[in-house]
NUTORLO-824939 format. One record per atom (N, C-alpha, C): residue in one letter; x, y negated, z negated. Coordinates in steps of 0.2 Angstrom, whole numbers, plus 5000, padded with zeros to 4 digits. Last residue first. Layout:
aXYZ
...
***
This chain:
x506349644980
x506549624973
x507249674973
x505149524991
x505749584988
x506149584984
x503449534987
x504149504987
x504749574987
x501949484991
x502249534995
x503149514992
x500349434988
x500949434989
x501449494988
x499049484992
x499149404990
x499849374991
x498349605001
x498649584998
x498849504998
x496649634998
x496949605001
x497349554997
x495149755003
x495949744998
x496349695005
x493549794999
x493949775003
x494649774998
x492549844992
x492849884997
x493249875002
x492349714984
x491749714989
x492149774995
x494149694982
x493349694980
x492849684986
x495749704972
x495149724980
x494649704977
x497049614978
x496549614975
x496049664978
x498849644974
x498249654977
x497549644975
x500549624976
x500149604974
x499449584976
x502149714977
x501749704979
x500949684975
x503849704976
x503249694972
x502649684977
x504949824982
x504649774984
x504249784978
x506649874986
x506249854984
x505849804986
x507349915006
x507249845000
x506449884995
x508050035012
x507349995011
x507549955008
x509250115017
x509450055017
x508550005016
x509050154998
x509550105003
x509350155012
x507650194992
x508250194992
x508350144997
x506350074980
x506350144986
x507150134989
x505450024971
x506150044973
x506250074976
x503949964969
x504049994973
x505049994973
x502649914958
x503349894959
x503749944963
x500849834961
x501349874964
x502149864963
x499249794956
x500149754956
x500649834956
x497949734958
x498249784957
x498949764958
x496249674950
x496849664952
x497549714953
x494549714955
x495249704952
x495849694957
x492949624952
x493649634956
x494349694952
x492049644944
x492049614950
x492349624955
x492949704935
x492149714934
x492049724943
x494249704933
x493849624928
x493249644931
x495449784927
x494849794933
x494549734928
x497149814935
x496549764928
x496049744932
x498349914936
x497549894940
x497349874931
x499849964945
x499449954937
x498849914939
x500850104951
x500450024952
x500050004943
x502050214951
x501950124949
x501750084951
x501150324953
x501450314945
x501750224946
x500550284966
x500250294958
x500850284953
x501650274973
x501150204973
x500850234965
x502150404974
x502550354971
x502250284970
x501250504978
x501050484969
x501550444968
x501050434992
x500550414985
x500750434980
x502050494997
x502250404995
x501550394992
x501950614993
x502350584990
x502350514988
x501050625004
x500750654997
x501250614994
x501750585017
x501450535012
x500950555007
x502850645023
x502950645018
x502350585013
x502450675035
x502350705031
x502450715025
x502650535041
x502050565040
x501850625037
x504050505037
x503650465035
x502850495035
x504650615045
x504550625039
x504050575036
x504150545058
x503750615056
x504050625050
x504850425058
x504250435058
x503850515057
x506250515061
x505850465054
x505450415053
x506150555070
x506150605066
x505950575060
x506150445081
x505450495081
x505550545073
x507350385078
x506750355076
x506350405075
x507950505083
x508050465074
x507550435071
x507850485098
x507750565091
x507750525082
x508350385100
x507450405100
x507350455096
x509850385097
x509250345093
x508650365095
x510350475104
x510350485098
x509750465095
x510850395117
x510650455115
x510150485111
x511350295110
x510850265114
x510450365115
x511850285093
x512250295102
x511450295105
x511050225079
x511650265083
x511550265090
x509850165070
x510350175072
x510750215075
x508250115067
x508650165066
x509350145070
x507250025067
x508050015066
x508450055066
x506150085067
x506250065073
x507050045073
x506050145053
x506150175058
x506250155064
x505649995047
x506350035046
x506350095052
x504549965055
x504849925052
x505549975052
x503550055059
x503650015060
x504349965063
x503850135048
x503550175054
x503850125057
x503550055035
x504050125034
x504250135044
x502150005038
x502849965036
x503450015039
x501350115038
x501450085044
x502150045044
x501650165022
x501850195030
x501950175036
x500950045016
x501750065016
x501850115024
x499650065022
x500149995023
x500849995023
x499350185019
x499350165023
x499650105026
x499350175004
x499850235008
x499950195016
x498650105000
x499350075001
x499750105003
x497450155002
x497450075007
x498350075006
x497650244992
x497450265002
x497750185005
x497750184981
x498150224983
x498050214991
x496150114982
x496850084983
x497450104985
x495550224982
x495350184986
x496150134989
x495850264967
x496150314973
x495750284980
x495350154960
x495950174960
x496350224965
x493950084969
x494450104963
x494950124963
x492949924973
x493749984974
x494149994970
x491749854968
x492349844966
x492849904968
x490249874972
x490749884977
x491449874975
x489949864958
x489749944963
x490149954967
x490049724958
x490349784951
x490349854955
x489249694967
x490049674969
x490449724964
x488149724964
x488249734969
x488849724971
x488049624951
x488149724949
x488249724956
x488149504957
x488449524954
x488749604951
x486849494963
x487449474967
x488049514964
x486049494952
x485949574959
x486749564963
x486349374945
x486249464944
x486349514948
x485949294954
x486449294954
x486749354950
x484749324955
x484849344962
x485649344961
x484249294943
x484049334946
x484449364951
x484249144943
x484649184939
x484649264941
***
């Protein structure tokens, strides 16, 4: 019983808090952002490397913002051991809204689901 006590407060200590989570989302959204829509940038062959590059460097300077957009819309149910955090992200055209659905614990995060809405 013992062992399953220490096991226990050990996982309660390492349960990731809320500004834990921010960072991990900032980082996952950004790379997404970088990635993903920055690389589809669009226009004449010219044109396009400047576009991409420009919107990755907004994306980088812009991630105070993409944290307090993750804060004002994640919600966290801390059950001790774990919590649960649920992200609804709208973001303009041409992004797609997203739900995002996360567990952290033992100072890890690992998201579950991922939908777009």
């Amino acid at each position: 019983m013992g062992i399953l006590a220490g096991i226990a407060g050990l996982m309660t200590i390492t349960n990731p808090g809320r500004g834990d989570y921010e960072r991990y989302a900032v980082e996952k959204l950004s790379t997404y952002l970088k990635d993903d829509v920055c690389n589809k940038a669009q226009g004449n062959k010219d044109v396009r490397p400047f576009l991409r590059n420009s919107c990755k460097t907004l994306v980088d300077t812009g991630r105070p913002q993409i944290q307090q957009i993750i804060a004002i819309n994640t919600t966290r149910q801390n059950f001790l051991l774990f919590s649960i955090y649920q992200t609804e992200l709208s973001l303009p055209a041409p992004i797609s809204g997203y739900q995002f659905a996360t567990v952290g614990v033992g100072q890890n995060f690992f998201t579950y689901q991922a939908e777009k809405i």
